[in-house]
C-alpha positions, 0 to 999 in steps of 0.5 A: 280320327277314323282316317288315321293310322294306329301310330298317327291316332297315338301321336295326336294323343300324345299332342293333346295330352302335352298341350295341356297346361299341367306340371304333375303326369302320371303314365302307367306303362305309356310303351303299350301298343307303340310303334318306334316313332311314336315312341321316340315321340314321347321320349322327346316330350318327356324329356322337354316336359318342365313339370313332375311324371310318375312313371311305371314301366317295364321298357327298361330302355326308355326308362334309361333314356327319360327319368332322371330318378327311380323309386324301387321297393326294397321292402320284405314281408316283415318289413313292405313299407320300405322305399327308396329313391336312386338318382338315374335310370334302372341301370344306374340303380342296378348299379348303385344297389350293386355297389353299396350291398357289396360294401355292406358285406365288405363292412359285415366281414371285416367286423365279423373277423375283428370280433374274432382277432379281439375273441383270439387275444382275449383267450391267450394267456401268457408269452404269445408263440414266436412268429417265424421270420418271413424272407424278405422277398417273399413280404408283401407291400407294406400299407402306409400307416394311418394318421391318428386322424383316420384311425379314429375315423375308421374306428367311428365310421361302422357306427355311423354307417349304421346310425345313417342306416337306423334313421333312413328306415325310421324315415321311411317307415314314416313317409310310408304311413298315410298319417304322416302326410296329415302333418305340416307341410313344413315336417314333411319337407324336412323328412323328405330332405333328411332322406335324400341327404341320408341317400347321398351321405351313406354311398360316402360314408362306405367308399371311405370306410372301404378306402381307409380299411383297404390302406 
């Protein structure tokens, strides 16, 4: 070992660490102290490795190129406990957050001016003031109509947006409680399920609430 160069002792480490039969890793910032081809080394091995790794790291390159999930806190001082699973790297999750907080303001708004419109009618007594005629050039496209079906799913979709919302915080309060994972295997496997079904139904359920809104 004393004959060896710092990337040659690093990649005989990486060699005996993978020879050995495992099928959990947990690397904390593995990057560190890497020349390029070690590095390349230890993407390679990662990506062939048929088990679970835990990982952390700031290199958000090699992130990129080797996990298939990410785990990000998205928690507050009055709320730390709060995580959550994205599929992909740390771009894929920038994007992914990006997209569904936009979408959640879009929903934020439009309930916000419906209130309003509904607060507007109710205060308004008698003949409601003639609208004058806009030339015909000057409207715009008119939006196809809504079936009767997608009017009633557009009216039932912000209450099950925020019903998938309330029950993926209650799961996640849960999964971060240490007693939780005192309980059955089997409940636990459910909650765990639940989430990532919960992960993959809320993205859903805002494009089409944004689409049906949009017509």
């Amino acid at each position: 070992m004393k004959s060896l160069s710092g990337g040659e002792r690093n990649r005989l480490l990486l060699a005996r660490l993978f020879a050995r039969p495992a099928n959990v890793l947990v690397l904390d910032e593995p990057t560190n102290d890497l020349d390029i081809d070690t590095l390349e080394l230890l993407e390679q091995l990662l990506q062939d490795f048929d088990g679970t790794v835990f990982l952390v790291s700031h290199d958000r390159r090699f992130l990129d190129n080797v996990v298939t999930s990410t785990i990000v806190w998205e928690g507050t001082p009055d709320d730390p406990g709060r995580w959550r699973e994205y599929e992909g790297g740390v771009t894929d999750w920038l994007t992914q957050s990006q997209r569904a907080r936009s979408l959640q303001a879009q929903l934020a708004k439009s309930a916000t001016s419906a209130a309003g419109k509904l607060g507007a009618a109710a205060s308004v007594s008698g003949k409601p003031a003639a609208v004058p005629a806009v030339p015909q050039a000057a409207a715009p496209p008119a939006k196809r109509k809504l079936s009767y079906k997608e009017q009633r799913e557009l009216q039932e979709l912000p209450g099950r947006i925020a019903a998938l919302e309330a029950e993926q915080k209650s799961l996640s309060d849960q999964l971060a409680d240490p007693d939780t994972y005192t309980a059955a295997a089997s409940h636990l496997r459910e909650m765990q399920e639940r989430f990532a079904q919960i992960d993959e139904e809320l993205p859903h359920a805002l494009e089409r609430w944004e689409i049906l809104d949009g017509k």
